[in-house]
Structures are given as C-alpha cells and as structure tokens.
VOSETI-965191 format. One line per 10 residues: number of its first residue (from 1); their letters; for each residue x, y, z of C-alpha. Coordinates in Angstrom, 3 decimals, decimal comma. Layout:
<nodes>
NUM	a	X:Y:Z; ...
</nodes>
This chain:
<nodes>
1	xxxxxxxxxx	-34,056:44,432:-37,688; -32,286:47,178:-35,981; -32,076:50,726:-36,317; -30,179:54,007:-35,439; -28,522:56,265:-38,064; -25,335:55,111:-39,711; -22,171:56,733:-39,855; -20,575:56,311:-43,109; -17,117:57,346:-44,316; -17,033:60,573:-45,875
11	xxxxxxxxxx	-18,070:61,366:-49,003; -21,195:59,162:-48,482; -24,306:60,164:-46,871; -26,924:57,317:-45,535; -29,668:59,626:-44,641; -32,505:58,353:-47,048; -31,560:55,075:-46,122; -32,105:55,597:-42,522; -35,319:57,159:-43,194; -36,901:54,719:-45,422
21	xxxxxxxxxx	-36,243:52,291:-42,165; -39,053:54,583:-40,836; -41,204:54,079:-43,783; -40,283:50,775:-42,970; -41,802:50,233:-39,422; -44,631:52,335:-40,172; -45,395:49,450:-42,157; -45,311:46,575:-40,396; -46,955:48,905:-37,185; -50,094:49,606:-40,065
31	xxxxxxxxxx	-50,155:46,043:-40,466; -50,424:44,804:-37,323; -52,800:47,402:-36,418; -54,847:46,231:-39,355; -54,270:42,621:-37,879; -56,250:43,191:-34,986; -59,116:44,462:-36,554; -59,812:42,529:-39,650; -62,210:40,317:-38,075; -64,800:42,687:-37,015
41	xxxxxxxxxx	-64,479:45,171:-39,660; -62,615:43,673:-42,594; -58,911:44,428:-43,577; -58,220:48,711:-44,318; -55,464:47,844:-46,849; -55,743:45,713:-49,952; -53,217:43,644:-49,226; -50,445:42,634:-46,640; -47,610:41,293:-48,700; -45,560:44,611:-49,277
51	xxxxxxxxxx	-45,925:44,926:-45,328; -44,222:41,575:-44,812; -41,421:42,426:-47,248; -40,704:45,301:-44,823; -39,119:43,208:-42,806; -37,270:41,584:-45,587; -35,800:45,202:-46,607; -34,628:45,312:-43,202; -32,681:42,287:-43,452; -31,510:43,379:-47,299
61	xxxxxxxxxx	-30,551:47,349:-45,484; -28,677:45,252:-42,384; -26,369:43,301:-44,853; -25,647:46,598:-46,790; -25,145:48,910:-43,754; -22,646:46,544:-41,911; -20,734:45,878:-45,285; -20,638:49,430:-45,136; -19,359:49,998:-41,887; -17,098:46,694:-41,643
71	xxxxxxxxxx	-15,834:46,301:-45,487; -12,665:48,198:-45,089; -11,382:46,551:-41,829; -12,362:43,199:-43,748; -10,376:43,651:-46,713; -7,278:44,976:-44,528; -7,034:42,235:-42,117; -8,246:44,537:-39,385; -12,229:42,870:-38,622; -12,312:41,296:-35,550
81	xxxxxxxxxx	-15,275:38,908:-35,154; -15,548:39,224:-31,182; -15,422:43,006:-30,977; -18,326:42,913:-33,757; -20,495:40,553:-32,098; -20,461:42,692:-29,180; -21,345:45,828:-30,494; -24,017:44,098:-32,193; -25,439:42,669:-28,842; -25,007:46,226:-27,256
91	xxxxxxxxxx	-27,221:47,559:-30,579; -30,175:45,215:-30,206; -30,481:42,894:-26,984; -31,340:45,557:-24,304; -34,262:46,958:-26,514; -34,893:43,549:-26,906; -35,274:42,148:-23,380; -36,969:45,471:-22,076; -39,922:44,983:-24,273; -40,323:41,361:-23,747
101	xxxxxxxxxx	-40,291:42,224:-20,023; -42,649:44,378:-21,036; -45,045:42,068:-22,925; -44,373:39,692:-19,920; -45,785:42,295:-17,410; -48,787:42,752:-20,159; -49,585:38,973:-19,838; -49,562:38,545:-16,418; -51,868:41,322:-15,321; -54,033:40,306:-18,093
111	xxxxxxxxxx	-54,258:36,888:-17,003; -55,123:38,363:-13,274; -57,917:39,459:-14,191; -58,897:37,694:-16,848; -57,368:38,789:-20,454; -55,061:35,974:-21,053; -53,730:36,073:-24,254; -54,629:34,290:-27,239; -51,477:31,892:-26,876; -49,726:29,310:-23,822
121	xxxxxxxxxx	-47,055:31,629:-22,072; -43,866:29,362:-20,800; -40,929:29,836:-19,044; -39,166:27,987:-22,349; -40,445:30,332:-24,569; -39,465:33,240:-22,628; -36,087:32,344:-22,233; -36,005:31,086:-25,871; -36,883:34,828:-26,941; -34,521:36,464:-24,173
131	xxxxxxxxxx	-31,794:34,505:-25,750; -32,685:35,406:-29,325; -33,297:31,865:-29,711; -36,890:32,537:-31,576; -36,092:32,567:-35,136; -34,912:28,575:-35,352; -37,088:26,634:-35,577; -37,521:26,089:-31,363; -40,926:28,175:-31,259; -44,025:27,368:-33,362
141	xxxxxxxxxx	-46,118:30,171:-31,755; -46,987:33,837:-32,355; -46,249:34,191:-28,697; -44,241:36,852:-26,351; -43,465:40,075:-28,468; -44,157:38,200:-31,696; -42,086:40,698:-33,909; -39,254:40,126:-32,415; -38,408:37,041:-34,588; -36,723:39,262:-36,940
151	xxxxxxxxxx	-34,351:40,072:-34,359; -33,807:36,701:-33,906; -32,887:36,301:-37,480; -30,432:39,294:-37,513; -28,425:37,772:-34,624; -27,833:34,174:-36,628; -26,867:36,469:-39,760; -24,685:38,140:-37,499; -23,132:35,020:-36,069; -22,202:34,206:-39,730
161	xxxxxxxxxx	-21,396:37,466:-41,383; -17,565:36,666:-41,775; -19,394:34,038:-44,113; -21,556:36,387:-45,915; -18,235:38,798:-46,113; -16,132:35,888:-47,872; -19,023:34,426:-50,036; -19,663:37,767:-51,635; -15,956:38,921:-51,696; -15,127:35,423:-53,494
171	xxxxxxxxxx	-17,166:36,493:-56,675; -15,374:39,003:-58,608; -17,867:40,990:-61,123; -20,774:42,742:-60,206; -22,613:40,513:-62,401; -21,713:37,705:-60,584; -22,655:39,167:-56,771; -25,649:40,014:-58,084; -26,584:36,733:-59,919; -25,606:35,090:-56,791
181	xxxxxxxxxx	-27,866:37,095:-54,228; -31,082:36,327:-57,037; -30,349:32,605:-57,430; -29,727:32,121:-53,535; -33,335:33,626:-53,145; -34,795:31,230:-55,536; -33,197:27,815:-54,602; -34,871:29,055:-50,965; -37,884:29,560:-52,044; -38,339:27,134:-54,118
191	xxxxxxxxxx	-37,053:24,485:-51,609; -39,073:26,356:-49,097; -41,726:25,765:-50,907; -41,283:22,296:-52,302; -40,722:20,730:-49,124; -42,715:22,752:-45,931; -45,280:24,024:-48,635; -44,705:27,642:-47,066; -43,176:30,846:-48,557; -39,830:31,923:-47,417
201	xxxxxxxxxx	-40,956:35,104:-46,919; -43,295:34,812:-44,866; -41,488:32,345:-42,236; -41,331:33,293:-38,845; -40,287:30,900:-37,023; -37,509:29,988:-39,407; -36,599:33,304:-39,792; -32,851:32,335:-39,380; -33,505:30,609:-43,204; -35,391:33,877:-44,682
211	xxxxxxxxxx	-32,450:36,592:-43,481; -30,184:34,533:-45,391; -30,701:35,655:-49,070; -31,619:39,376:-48,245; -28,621:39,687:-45,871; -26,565:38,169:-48,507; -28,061:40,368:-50,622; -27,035:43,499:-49,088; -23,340:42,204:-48,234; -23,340:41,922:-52,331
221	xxxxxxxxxx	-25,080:45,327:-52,961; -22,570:47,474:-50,855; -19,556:45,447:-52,653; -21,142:46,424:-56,108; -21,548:49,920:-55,773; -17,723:50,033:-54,500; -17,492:49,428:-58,239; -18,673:52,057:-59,129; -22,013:51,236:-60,536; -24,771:53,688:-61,176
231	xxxxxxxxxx	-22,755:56,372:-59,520; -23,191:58,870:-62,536; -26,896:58,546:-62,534; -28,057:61,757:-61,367; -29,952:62,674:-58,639; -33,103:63,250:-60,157; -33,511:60,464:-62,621; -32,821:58,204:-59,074; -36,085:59,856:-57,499; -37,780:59,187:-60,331
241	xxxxxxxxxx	-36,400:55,044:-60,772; -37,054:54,908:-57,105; -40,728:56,244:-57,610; -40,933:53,403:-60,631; -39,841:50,877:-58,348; -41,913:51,222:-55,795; -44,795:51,223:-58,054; -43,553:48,332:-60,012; -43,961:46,234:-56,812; -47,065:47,863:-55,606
251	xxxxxxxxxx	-48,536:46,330:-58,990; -47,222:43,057:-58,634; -48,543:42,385:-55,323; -51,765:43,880:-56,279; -51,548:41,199:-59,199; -50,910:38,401:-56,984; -47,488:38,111:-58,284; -45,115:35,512:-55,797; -43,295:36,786:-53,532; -40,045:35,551:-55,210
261	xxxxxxxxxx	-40,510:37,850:-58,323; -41,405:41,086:-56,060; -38,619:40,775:-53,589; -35,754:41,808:-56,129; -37,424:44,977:-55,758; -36,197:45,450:-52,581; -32,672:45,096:-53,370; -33,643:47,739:-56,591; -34,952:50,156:-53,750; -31,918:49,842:-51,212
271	xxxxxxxxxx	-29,130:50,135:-53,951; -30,851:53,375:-55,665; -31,213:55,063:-52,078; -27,843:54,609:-51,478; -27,038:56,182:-54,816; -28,455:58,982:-53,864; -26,516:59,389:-50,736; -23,580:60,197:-52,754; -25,174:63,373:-53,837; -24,392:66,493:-51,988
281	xxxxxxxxxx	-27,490:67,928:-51,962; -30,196:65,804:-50,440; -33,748:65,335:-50,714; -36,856:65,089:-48,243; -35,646:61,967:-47,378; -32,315:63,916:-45,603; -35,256:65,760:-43,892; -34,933:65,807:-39,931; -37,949:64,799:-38,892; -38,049:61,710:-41,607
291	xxxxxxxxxx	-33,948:60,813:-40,680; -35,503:61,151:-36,842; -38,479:58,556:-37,708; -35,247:56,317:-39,189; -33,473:56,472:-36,077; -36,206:55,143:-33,527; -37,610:52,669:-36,111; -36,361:49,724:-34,100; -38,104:50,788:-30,925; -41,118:51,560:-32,989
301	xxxxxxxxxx	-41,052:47,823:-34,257; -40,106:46,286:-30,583; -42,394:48,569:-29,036; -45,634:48,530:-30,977; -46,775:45,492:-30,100; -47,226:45,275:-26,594; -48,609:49,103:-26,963; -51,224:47,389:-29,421; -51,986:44,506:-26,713; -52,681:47,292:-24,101
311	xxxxxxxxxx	-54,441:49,584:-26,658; -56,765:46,554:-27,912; -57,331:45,268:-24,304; -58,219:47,945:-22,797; -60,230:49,576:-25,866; -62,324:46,788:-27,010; -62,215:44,373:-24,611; -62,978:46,574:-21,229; -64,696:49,492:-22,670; -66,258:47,789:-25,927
321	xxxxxxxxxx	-64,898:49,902:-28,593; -66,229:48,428:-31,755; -67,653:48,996:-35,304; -65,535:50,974:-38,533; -65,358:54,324:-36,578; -64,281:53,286:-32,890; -61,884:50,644:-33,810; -60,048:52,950:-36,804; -60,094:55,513:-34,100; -58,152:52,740:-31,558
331	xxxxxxxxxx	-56,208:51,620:-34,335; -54,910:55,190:-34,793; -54,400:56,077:-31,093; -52,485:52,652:-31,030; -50,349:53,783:-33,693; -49,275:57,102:-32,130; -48,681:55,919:-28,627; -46,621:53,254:-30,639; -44,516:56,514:-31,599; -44,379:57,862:-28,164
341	xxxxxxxxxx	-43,012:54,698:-26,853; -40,831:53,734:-29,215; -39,356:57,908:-28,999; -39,050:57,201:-24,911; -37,418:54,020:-25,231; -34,774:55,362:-27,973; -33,735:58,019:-25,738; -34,311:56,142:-22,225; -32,852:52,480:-22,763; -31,672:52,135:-26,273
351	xxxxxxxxxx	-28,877:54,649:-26,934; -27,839:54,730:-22,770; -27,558:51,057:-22,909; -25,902:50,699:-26,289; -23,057:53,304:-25,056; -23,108:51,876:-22,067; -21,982:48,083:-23,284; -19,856:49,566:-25,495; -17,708:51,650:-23,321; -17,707:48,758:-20,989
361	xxxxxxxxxx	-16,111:46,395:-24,049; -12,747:47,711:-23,120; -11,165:48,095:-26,585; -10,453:51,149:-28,965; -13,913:51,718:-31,741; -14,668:53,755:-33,992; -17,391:55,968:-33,831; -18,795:54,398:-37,422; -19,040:51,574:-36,231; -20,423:52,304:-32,722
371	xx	-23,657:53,976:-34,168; -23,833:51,186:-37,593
</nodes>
C-alpha cells in the first residue's frame, strides 16, 4: 500500500478517497494491536476479517488512483514505463527501508539483552524485504516488519501495470470490466483454495497473487466511471449507499460469509467515494484533519509495527504490564505513538526523499503524477 494525497485533474476531487486510506490503516494498526494481546486477554473486536480486507482496499484504491493519474498519457501514447517505475520507487522504497532498518535495530538490541523475537532473523530475509522481494513466495515467515508484504505486492503490480492498463482497456462495456475484475477474483480464490487450501485474501507471503484481482479491479473501476456511470447520483443518496455498504459487509463477516462474497464490497466502497469527489461541495471526509490522517497512512502502516514491538517489549515484557486494564491501556499508547511516528516520518523521510528521487530522475513530470 502507499499513501499521500492524489492530485487529480480538475473537475475531480479525491479527498474522501485519501481519507478513507486513514480509516484504512487505523485498521490494520487496531488489529495488530489486538494481535498482541489476544492471548492473555482475549480478542477486543469480534472479528478480524474486515481488518484484513483493509489491505485489500488498498490494493483495489492503488489500481484506481494510478489509472487515474496515468490513463490519459496511456491512451495518448505518452506513458512511459521507466519514468513510472521510478516515481513509484521514489513513493514507497525509502519509507520502506527506513523502517526495516528500524525493526532491524529493534531486533538486535532485543536480542542483546535478551528479547529476541519470536522468529529466525537472516541476512536473506533482510535483503529479500529491502529488495521488495517479500511478497513471492521467497519468505514463509512473519519476520522483519511483517506488514510490509503488501508493499511487496504493490511493487509486482507495478512491474505489470502496462498489463493491467491493456487488459482492462481491451474490454469495451462497463459490464464487461466489471464482470472481468469479479470473475478474476473468483478463479483465484477458488484455485487458491482448491490447491494450497488457503484463502487468497489472507496470503501473505504470496501477496504478489492476492494484489492481482483488486489492482485489476481498480484499473477497471477508474475506466468505468470515465463512462460516465453513477455520475448523476447525488451527493446525498452516495453517503447514504456508502453507509449501506459498509454495513452490508460488516454483516457478512459477522455471518461468517467467505471472503470471496464480501470483497466486492470493496470495489462498491472505492467507486461510490470517488463519486462523490465529483461533487463540489464535500463532506467530513474533505475534512483536514481526516484528508491529513489519509496522507500519512502509509507511514502509519510501515511504522506501527516496530512502535508495537518496542511498546509490547518494553510494557509487558520489562515492566509486566498485564491483565484487561494495563494491556488496553499499552495497546492504546501503542496506537498513538504509532501516529506520532508515522506524522515524523511523513514529514522527515517520506516526502524529502520522494522529492528528492524525483528531482534527481532528470526528466520533465507532472505535478499529478509526482504526488499519485
């Protein structure tokens, strides 16, 4: 996943979409927090499966944000693959490597005196996850900054998004985009399923094979509402569908529905927030402080997992923080220095080192597609 606000043509505002990438984070963060307390105290949410598909509307908001940014110069003859790929490496590898540096510093003075962590640290696998290698297959481990898989996964679809750009472009109708996107999630699944006895969405180290239907997905979403479709809705009525959505999937999780009939909902949820960005007047999701909480989601979600590592270490292991009360209380402290981290390394390595790569790329940009 990555994250920063978009800069979108005019006429078209992205703002809800950047903050529900907050909303986003703040899920995954909630479930890892819950993660490392389950044992002693039992699990504080009912379920985990809408958390995991947080990551999956990532992947689904990815494919729709650079079809966004990079349909036009497609269609005209004008996309150059080399210039993308390095924009995209100036967006998400220095976050990247900073917090696995990080996580690497966390293991080794926790090993020093004692605190090693739960799984084998190598040199492979830290150099597999440097080189975004960690989503194929090579590492069969929750080990290094485990979340970081998903990053993984958004570098192989971006490897191949000329692909996803031609597949998408090839079918014609709406119709047909869409019944592509839904189909190429099932035949996954259910070979996912049929063979490895796993659910797609829930791989991690395969994530490279679960971006590929949500990314898809989005590629086919952004070419649909170029259509025209839904446009006339109005504003309202798309609070109120989105509202219906969300609840829709809420209840089928809480039923113990597969995965495979909830994610659609995702691509339901990313097409009507974008509807709503063509509306002049937006809503609390154009709100600063929510578009803010969009814009250093992907430092929250590289970030909060060493901060939980220290938080945890330090909290239950060396001062023996336990029961309901103490560890809520850590789990909440975790959470908000996951914020403050995540706010420092937006300002202090992300955007410096993003602008700095790209100014350093030597060719003419756009500012669009500089900030996608």
């Amino acid at each position: 996943m990555s994250g920063g606000r978009v800069a979108p043509p005019p006429g078209v505002d992205l703002s809800e979409l950047t903050a529900a990438r907050g909303f986003a984070a703040a899920a995954v963060v909630l479930y890892h927090v819950d993660a490392y307390s389950r044992d002693a105290i039992g699990t504080l949410i009912p379920t985990d499966a809408l958390a995991r598909l947080a990551v999956d509307f990532f992947f689904v908001l990815s494919g729709f944000v650079l079809a966004h940014v990079y349909g036009a110069a497609w269609r005209e003859g004008r996309y150059d693959h080399r210039d993308f790929l390095a924009r995209r490496i100036a967006r998400i590898w220095p976050l990247h490597l900073v917090c696995l540096l990080g996580v690497a510093a966390i293991v080794g003075a926790g090993t020093f005196v004692g605190m090693a962590p739960p799984w084998t640290p190598t040199v492979a696998g830290f150099l597999e996850h440097a080189a975004l290698l960690n989503a194929v297959g090579l590492i069969r481990e929750n080990a290094w900054n485990q979340p970081s898989w998903s990053v993984g996964a958004e570098w192989t679809a971006y490897l191949c998004f000329p692909v996803y750009l031609a597949a998408v472009s090839a079918l014609r109708s709406p119709v047909a985009k869409l019944a592509a996107a839904l189909a190429l999630a099932a035949i996954l699944w259910a070979a996912v399923r049929a063979v490895f006895g796993l659910d797609l969405f829930n791989l991690t180290y395969w994530g490279a094979v679960r971006i590929v239907p949500s990314f898809f997905a989005g590629v086919a979403l952004r070419q649909i509402m170029e259509t025209g479709a839904g446009t006339t809705i109005a504003p309202a009525r798309l609070t109120w569908m989105t509202a219906g959505v969300l609840l829709a999937m809420a209840l089928a999780v809480l039923a113990g529905a597969p995965s495979i009939l909830v994610w659609p909902g995702l691509l339901a949820l990313v097409y009507l927030l974008a509807l709503k960005g063509l509306a002049p007047r937006g809503g609390l999701l154009r709100s600063r402080p929510l578009v803010w909480g969009g814009e250093i989601s992907y430092a929250l979600y590289l970030a909060h997992a060493p901060v939980l590592m220290v938080t945890y270490g330090l909290g239950a292991k060396i001062l023996g923080v336990s029961g309901p009360a103490g560890l809520i209380g850590l789990g909440a402290l975790a959470a908000g220095l996951s914020v403050l981290a995540a706010a420092a390394l937006h300002y202090v390595v992300e955007r410096p080192a993003q602008r700095f790569i790209v100014s350093r790329a030597g060719r003419p940009r756009k500012a669009a597609a500089a900030s996608a």
